[in-house]
Every structure is written in C-alpha cells, then in structure tokens.
RODO-2510 file (C-alpha; in nm, 4 decimals, decimal comma):
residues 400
     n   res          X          Y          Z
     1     x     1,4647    -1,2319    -2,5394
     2     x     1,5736    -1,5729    -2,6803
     3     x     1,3788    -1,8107    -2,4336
     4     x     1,7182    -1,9112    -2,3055
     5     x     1,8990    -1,9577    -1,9878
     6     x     2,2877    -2,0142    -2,0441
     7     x     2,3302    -2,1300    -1,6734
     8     x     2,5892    -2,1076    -1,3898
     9     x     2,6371    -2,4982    -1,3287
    10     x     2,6190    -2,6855    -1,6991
    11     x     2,3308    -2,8814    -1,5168
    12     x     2,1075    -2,5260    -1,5167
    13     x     2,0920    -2,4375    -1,8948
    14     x     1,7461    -2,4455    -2,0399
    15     x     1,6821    -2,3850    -2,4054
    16     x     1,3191    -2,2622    -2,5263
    17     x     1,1816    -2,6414    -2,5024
    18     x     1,1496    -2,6222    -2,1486
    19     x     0,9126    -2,3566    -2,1068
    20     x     0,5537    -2,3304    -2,1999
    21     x     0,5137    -2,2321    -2,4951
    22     x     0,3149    -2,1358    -2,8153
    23     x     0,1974    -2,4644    -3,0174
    24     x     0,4365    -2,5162    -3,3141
    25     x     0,6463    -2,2042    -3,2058
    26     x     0,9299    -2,2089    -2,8937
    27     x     0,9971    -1,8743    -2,9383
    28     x     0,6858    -1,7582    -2,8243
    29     x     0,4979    -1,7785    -2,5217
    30     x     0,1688    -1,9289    -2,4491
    31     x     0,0264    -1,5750    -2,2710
    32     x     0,1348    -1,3233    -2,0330
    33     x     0,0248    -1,1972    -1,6970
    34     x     0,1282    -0,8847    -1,5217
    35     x    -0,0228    -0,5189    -1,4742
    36     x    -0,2479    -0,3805    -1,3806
    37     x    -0,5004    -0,6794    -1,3288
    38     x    -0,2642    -1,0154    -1,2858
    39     x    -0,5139    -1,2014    -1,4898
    40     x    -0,5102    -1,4245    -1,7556
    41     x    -0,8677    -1,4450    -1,8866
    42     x    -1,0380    -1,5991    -1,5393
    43     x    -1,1687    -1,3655    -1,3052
    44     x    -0,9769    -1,5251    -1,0111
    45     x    -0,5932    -1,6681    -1,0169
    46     x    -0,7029    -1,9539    -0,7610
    47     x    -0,7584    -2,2167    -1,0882
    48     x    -0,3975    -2,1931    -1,2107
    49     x    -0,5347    -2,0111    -1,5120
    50     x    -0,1994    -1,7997    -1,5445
    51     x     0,0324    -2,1218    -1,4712
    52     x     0,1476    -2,1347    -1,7854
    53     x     0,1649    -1,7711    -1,8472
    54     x     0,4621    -1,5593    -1,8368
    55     x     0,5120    -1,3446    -1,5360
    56     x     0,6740    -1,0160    -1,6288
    57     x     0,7907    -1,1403    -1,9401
    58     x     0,9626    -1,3765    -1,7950
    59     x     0,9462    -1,7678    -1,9956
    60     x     0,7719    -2,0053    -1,7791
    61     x     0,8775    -2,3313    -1,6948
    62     x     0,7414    -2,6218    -1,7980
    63     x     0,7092    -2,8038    -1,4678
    64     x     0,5630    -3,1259    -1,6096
    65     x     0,8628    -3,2199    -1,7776
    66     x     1,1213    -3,4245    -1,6202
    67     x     1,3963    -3,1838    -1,7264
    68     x     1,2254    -2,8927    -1,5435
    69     x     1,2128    -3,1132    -1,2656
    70     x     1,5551    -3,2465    -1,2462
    71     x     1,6864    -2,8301    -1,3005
    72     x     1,4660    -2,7585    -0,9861
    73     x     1,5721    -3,0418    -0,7684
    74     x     1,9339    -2,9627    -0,8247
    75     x     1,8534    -2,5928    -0,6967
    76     x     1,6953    -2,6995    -0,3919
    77     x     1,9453    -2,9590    -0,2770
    78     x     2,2194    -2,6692    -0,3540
    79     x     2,0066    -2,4974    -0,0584
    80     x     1,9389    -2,7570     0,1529
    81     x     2,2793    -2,8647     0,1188
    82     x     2,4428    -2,5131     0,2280
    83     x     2,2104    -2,5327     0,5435
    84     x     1,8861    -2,3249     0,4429
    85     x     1,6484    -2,5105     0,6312
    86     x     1,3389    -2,2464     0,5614
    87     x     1,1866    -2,1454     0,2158
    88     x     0,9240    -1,8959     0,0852
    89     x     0,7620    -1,9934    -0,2553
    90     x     0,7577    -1,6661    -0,4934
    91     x     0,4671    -1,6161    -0,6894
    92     x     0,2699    -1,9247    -0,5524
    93     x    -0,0399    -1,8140    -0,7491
    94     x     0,0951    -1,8540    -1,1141
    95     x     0,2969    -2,1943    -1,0310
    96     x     0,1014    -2,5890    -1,0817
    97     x     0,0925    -2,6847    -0,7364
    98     x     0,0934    -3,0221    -0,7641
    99     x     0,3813    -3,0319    -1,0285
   100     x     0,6106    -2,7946    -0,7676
   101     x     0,5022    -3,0058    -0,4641
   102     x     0,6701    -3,3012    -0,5958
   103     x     0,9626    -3,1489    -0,6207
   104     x     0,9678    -2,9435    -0,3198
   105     x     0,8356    -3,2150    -0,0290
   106     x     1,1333    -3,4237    -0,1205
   107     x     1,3216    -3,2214     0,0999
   108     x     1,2420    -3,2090     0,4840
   109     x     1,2717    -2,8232     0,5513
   110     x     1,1583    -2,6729     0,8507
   111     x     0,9045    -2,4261     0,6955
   112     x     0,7378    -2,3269     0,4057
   113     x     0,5519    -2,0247     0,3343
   114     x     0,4287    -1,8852     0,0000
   115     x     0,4242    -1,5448    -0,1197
   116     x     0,0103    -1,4302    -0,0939
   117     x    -0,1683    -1,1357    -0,1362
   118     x    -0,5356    -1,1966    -0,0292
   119     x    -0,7336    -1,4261    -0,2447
   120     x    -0,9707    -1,6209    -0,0539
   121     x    -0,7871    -1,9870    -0,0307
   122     x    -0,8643    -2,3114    -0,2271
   123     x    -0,7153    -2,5390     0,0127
   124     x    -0,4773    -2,7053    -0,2137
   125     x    -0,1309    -2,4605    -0,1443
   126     x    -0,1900    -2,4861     0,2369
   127     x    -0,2520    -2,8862     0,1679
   128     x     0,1107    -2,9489    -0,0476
   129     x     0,3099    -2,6330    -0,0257
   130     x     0,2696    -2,4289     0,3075
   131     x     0,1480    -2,1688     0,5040
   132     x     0,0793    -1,8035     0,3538
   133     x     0,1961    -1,4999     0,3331
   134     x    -0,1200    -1,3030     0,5023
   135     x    -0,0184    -0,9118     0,4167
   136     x    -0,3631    -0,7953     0,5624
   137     x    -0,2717    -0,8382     0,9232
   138     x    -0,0514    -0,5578     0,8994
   139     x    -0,2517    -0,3294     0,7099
   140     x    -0,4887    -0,3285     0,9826
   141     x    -0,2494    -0,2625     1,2519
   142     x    -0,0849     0,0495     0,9971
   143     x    -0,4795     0,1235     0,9223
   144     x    -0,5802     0,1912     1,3144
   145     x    -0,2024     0,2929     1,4480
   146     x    -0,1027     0,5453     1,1712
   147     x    -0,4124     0,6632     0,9673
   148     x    -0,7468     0,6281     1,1692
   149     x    -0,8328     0,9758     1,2622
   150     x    -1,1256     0,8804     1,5171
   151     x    -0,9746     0,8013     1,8622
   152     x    -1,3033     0,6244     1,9666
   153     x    -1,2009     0,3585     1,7415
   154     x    -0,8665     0,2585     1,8510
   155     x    -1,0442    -0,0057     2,1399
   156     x    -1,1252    -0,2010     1,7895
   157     x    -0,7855    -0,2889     1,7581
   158     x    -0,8041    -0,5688     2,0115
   159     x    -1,0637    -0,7339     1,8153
   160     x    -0,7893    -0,7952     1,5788
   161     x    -0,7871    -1,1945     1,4640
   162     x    -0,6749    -1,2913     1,1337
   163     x    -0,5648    -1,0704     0,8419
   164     x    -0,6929    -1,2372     0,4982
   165     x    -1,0164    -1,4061     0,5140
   166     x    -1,0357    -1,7353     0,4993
   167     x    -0,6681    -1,7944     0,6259
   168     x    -0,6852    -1,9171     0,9961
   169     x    -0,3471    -1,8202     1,1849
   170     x    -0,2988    -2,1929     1,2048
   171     x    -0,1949    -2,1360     0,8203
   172     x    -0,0531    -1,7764     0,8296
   173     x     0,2629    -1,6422     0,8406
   174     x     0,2290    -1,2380     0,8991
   175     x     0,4748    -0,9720     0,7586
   176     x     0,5295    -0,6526     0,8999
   177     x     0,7101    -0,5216     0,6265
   178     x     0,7663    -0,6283     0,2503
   179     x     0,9565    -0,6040    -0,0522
   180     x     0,6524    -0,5122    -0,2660
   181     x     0,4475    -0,3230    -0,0711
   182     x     0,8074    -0,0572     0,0034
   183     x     0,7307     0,3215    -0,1602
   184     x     0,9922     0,5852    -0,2119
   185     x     0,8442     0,8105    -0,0043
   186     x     0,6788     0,7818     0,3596
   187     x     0,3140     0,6639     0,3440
   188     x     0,1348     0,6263     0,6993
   189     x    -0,0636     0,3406     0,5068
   190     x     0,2306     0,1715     0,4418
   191     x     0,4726     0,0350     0,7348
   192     x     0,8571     0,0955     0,6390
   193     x     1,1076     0,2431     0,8497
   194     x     1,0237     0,6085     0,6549
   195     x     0,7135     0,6797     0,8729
   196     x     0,9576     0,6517     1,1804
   197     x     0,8140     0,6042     1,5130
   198     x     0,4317     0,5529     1,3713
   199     x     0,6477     0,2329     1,2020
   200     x     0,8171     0,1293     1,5215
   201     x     0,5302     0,1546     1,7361
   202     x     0,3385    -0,0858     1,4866
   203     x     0,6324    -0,2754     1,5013
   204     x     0,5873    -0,3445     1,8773
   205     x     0,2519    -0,3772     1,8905
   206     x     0,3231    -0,6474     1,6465
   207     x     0,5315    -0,8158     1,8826
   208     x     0,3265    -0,7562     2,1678
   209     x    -0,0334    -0,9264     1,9988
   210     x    -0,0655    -1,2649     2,1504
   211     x    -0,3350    -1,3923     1,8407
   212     x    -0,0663    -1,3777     1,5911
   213     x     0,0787    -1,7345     1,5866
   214     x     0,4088    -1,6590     1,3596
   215     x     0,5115    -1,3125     1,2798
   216     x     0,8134    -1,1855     1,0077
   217     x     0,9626    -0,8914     1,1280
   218     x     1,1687    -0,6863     0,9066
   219     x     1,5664    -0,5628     0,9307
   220     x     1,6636    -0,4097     0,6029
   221     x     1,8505    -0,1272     0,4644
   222     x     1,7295     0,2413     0,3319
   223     x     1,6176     0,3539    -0,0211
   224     x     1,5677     0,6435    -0,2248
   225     x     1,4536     0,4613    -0,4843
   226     x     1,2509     0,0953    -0,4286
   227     x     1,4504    -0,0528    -0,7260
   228     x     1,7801    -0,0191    -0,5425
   229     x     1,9690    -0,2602    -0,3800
   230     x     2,1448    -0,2588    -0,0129
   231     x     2,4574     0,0364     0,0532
   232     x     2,7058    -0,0260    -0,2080
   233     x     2,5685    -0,1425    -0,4712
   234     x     2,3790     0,1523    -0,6656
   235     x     2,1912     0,1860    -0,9552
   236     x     2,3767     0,1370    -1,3282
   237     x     2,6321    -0,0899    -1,1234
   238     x     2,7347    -0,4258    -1,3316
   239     x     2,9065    -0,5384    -1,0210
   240     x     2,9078    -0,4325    -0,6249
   241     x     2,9854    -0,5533    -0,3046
   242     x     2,7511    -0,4419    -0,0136
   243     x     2,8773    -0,1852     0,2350
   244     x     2,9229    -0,4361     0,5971
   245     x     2,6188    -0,4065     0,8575
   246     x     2,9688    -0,3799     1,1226
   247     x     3,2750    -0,1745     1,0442
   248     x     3,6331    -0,2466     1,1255
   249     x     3,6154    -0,1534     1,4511
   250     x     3,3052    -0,4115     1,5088
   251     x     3,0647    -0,1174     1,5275
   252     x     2,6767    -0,1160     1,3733
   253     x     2,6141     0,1040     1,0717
   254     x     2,2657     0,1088     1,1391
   255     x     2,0444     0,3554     1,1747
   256     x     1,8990     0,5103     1,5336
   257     x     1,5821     0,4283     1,6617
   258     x     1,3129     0,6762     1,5952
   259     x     1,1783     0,9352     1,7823
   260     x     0,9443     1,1151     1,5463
   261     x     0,7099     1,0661     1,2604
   262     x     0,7805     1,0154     0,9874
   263     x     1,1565     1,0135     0,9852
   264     x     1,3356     1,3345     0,8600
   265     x     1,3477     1,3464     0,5030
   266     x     1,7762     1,3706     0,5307
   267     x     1,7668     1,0934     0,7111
   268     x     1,4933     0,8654     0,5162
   269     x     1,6471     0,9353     0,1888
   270     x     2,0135     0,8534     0,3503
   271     x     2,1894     0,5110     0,1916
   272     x     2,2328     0,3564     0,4924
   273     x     2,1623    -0,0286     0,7027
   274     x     1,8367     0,0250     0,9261
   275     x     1,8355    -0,2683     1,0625
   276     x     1,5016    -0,2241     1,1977
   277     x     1,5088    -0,5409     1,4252
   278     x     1,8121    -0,4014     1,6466
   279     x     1,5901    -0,1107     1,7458
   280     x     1,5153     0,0108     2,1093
   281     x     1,2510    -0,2260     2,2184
   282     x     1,2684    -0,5438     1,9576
   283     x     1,4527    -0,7666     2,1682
   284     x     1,3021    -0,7033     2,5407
   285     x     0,9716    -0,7774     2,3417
   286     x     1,0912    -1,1552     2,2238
   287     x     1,1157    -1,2699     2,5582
   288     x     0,7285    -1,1133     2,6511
   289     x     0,6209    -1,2557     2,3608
   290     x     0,7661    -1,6149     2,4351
   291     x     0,5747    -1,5545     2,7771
   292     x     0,2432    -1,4203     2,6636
   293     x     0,1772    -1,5534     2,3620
   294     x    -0,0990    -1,7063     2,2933
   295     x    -0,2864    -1,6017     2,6253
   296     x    -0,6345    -1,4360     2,6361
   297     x    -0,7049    -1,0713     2,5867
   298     x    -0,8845    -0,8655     2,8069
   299     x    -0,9363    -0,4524     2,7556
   300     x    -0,8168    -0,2558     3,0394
   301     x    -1,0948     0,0255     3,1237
   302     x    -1,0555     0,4010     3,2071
   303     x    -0,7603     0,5307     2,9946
   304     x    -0,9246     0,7801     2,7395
   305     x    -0,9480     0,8554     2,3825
   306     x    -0,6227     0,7461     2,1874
   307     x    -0,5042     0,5664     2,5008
   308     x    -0,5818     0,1717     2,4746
   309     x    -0,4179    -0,0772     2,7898
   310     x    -0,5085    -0,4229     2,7946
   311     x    -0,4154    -0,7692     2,9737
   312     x    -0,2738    -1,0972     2,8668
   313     x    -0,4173    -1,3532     3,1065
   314     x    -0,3268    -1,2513     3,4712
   315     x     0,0837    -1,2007     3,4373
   316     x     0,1099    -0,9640     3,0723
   317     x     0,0230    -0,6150     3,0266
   318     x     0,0769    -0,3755     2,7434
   319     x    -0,0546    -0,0202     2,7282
   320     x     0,0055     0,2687     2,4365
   321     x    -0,0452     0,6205     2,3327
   322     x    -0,1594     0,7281     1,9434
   323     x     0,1362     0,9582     1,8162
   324     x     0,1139     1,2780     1,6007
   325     x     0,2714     1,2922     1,2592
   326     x     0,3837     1,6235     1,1605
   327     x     0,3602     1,5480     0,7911
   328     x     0,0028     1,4222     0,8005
   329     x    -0,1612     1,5770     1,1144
   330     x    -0,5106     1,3830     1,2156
   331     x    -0,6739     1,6549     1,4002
   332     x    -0,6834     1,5588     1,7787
   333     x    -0,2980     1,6840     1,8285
   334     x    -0,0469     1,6036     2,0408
   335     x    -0,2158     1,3837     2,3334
   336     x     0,1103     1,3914     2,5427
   337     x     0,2480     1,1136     2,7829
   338     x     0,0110     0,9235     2,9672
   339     x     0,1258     0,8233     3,3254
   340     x    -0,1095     0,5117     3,4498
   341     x    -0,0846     0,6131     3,7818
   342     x    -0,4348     0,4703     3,9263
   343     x    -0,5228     0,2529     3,6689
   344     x    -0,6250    -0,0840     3,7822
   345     x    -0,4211    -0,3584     3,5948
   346     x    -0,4890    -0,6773     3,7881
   347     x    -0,1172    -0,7998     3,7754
   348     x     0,1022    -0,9356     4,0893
   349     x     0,2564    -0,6500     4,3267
   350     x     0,5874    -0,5735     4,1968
   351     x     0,8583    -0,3108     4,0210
   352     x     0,8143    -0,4652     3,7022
   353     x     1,0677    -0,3671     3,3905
   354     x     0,9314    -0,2213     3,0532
   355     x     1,1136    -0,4836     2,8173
   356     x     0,9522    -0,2452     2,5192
   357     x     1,1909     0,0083     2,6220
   358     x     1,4830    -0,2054     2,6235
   359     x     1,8137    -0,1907     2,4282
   360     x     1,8983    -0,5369     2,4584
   361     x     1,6999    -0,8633     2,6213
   362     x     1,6143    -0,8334     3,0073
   363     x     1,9308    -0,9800     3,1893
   364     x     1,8453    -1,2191     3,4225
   365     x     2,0185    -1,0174     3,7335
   366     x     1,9235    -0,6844     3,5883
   367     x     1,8346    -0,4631     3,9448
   368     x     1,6745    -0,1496     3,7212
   369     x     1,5613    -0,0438     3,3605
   370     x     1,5057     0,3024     3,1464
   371     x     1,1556     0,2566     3,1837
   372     x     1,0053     0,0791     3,5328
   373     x     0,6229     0,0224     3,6303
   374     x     0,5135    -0,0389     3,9970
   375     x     0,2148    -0,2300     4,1219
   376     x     0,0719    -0,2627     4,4422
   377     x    -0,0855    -0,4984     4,6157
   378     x    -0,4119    -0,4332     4,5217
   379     x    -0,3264    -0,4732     4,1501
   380     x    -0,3223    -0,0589     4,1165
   381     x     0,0128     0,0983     3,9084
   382     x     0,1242     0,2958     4,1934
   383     x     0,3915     0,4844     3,8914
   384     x     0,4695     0,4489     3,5531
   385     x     0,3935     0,5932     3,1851
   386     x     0,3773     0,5878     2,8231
   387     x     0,5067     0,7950     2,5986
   388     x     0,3450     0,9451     2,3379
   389     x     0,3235     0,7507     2,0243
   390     x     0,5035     0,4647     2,2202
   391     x     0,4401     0,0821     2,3445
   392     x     0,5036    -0,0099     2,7115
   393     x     0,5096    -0,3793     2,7634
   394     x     0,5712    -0,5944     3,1485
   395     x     0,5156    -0,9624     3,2460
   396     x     0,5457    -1,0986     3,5422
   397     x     0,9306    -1,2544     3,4621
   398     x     1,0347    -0,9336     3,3886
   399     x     0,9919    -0,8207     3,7598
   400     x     1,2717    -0,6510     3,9551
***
C-alpha cells in the first residue's frame, strides 16, 4: 500500500514518516516478519529484533517519535474515557517495550495482559507492561482430557502448575480458548466449542483447578470458516450489523450445552451465538471457585482407570469421568457413569449440591438440585455420580 493511514478523528492520520522505515526511502519498510518462522534474523524474538519490522505487511510505527506517541495516547484516553478499564497488548513481542510503556502506564487501568505464545520471559514485559498470555496451560488440560489415550496417566493431571515455563501464575493470565489457535474443523487438540462436551468438560475442569490464579474463559459465536466474523456479518460484506445475542422477545440465541463429542457437524458448522460461558455448569462453578481457590490439592484414592476425584483442603471436592469421542475413538471405550458410592472423600456430613451441574448460580434458599451428593458422617458418599465425560463439583457452602 501507500504507508498511509487517512484516519477517523483528523488527530489519527499518519503519513509514511511515522513508521519505520527504509533509510532515504518512506515508502519502504525496514523488514518484515510473519510466516512460517516470526523471525527477523535473531533466533529468538525476546531482543526486539522484529520491533521495527512489519507484521503482516502491516507499516510499523515509529514509537520513538513524539507524533506516534501523541496518536497512541489519544487512542487510549478514547478507551479509558468510554469506561474500558482492562487492556490486552497485541503482538507484545514485535513492539519496544519501553517506548509503549510510556505511553500506556499513564493511564491507571485495572489490568494488563499481553498477547504470548511461549517464549521463555526476559523480565522486562512483566516489569512495564503486564502479565501474559500463558496458552500452554490449556494445552495441557486439552492434551490429558481429550487426546491422551493411556488412562493410567490421567492422575498426572493434578500435578498441573504453570503452563509456559518460566511464567509463575503470579504473572499469568490463562486462556481457555483463543482467536488464533480456532480451526474450521473440530480438533481434540484444540479446545473450541466444535469438540463439544470433550470442550466443556475442559472448560470446567478449568474452573474447578484451584493453582490457576486468573483464568479467561471464552463466550463467542460459531464459524465455518475462522476468518468470519459473528452472525450477520458474512464474508464479502462491506458493511453488517451483528445478529443480537437476545431476540425481541428477550430470549438467548445461543447454542445448547453439549452432550456429545465432538458436536454434530450440522450443528458445528451452524452460524449461530454459542455463548459458551452461559452453559450448564459455568456459573454454579464461579461461586466454588471463589470458595476453593487457591486451597491445597490432595488425590482422592480408589476410583479406577479414567476416573480421577480429588480434594481441595477439607470443604471442596471435584471428581470426573474421561468421555468417548465418536470421531476419534481412543481405544478403552465407553467407561460409563461412575457412581462414588463408597468412596471416602473426607468432607463434612451433608446433601451437598453439584454446582457443575447447575443452570444458573446456587440460590441461597435453594432446598434441591439436578445433580445432589450425600456424605455421611464418617466422610463416606453414601450416593451420588458422574457422568461420563462430565465434571461434578461440591463445597461445603453449597450444602442443602
């Protein structure tokens, strides 16, 4: 193109001059950085070796000069001013940190995380931008929920601690889901709403894990096709307006909670709002995790291959069952509900409420639930079960 931005505001217009560029030569840029390897001549991206490189083909801004700066500042006050209050930093790897931080940190948002994808950290983005995006959390979670076919290996799970190394969760923020990770077809490997219940499952246990400091769960709307955009605006469009997540009658058009994997190819492939965090189970799990996060985890014995059940302190309990995906079968089959009936838990006497089975948050004078677990006094589930490819999840405030 021409190196220019024409601009919505006046203020916003940027001519070639105010992007890196080629000595002797604004038309040009100074290198480019893209696929397949992201690099611009360095082995790593850590140094800032791309940061004046374009991304995509896209001209890069020359941070350093007070023009760049002032055209940033007046986008992030536009922000700040409208009430955004939270802000990720896109490509965080290709951008001069200390050039962005200055214009940045003269806001006071509330959080700031940048986009990541598992380079070992430097220590200066965590030191003047934020926390990071740590992706490899939840391929570990898709890794031993959806793909592992050896059931002796599911107890590993709960050694689960930190997804990139190097990145301590006191710096991590942990996706479930993301943009660029999203394939047009269903990919056990890969959590989106396509691999149906293997995807909510993960997206419970993801709740449920008490290690994980700050979590980002996903609500989004179904694709065909990763480069298009919500219901209602479709590809070759100039101009759309989104379809509405409620219709005139103040009804959700969002998609059913899952009850197979993956999700039936009509139904996968169907333009549609998923709205993934309004699914059975989401919200009951908020409250557990407000009461159990953070606690100790202990491994609940006796429960059998592709059957793992452990504690959170003395008061927290979660126990699942490995599903079966007819699309990608593992081998061991269908291992069926498990009822924990006998199984020694070590939590208060009570008739305790699955909140992972929930529609909605536990009401406070709520007298049953779809799902209920009782313990007697000797800490022994007296009833209760799992289904298969399910979470169950009870705390002690969710007795009834």
């Amino acid at each position: 193109g021409n190196r220019r931005i024409s601009g919505a505001r006046g203020w916003d217009a940027a001519s070639p001059e105010l992007f890196h560029h080629a000595p002797g030569n604004a038309h040009a840029g100074i290198c480019g950085v893209g696929p397949p390897s992201y690099l611009c001549g360095s082995p790593i991206t850590t140094d800032c070796s791309c940061c004046k490189c374009d991304l995509f083909g896209l001209p890069d801004w020359n941070t350093d000069l007070p023009e760049v700066q002032a055209i940033h500042y007046r986008h992030l006050e536009e922000l700040y001013d409208m009430g955004v209050t939270m802000v990720r930093m896109d490509a965080a790897l290709y951008q001069d940190v200390g050039q962005t931080s200055r214009v940045l940190n003269r806001f006071p948002w509330d959080y700031v995380y940048m986009e990541w994808w598992g380079e070992y950290p430097v220590g200066i983005h965590d030191k003047y931008v934020g926390n990071y995006r740590d992706v490899a959390l939840t391929w570990k979670i898709s890794n031993a929920l959806a793909v592992e076919k050896d059931l002796t290996k599911l107890p590993e799970l709960l050694d689960l601690s930190y997804g990139v190394f190097g990145i301590g969760d006191d710096k991590a923020l942990y996706p479930l889901a993301y943009h660029d990770k999203r394939t047009d077809e269903a990919e056990p490997s890969v959590a989106t709403y396509k691999n149906g219940l293997e995807y909510h499952q993960q997206q419970k246990f993801f709740l449920a894990w008490p290690k994980s400091t700050r979590i980002l769960l996903w609500g989004g709307y179904s694709w065909s096709r990763t480069e298009q955009g919500p219901p209602g605006c479709e590809l070759g469009q100039e101009l759309c307006k989104p379809d509405p997540v409620f219709n005139d009658a103040g009804e959700m058009a969002c998609m059913q909670t899952p009850t197979v994997s993956p999700m039936p190819e009509w139904q996968a492939q169907k333009r549609q709002w998923v709205c993934e965090h309004r699914w059975t189970g989401v919200a009951g799990l908020l409250g557990f995790r407000r009461a159990c996060r953070g606690l100790p985890v202990e491994e609940v014995t006796g429960t059998g291959q592709g059957r793992l059940a452990f504690k959170l302190g003395g008061e927290c309990f979660v126990a699942l069952v490995k599903g079966s995906n007819e699309r990608w079968p593992k081998g061991y089959g269908r291992l069926g509900d498990w009822s924990l009936q006998g199984l020694a838990v070590g939590l208060p006497p009570g008739r305790y409420c699955d909140v992972a089975a929930l529609p909605a948050q536990l009401a406070k004078d709520a007298e049953s639930c779809p799902r209920e677990v009782v313990i007697g006094t000797d800490g022994v589930v007296q009833s209760g079960n799992v289904l298969q490819g399910d979470l169950l999840a009870i705390h002690a405030g969710a007795r009834l």
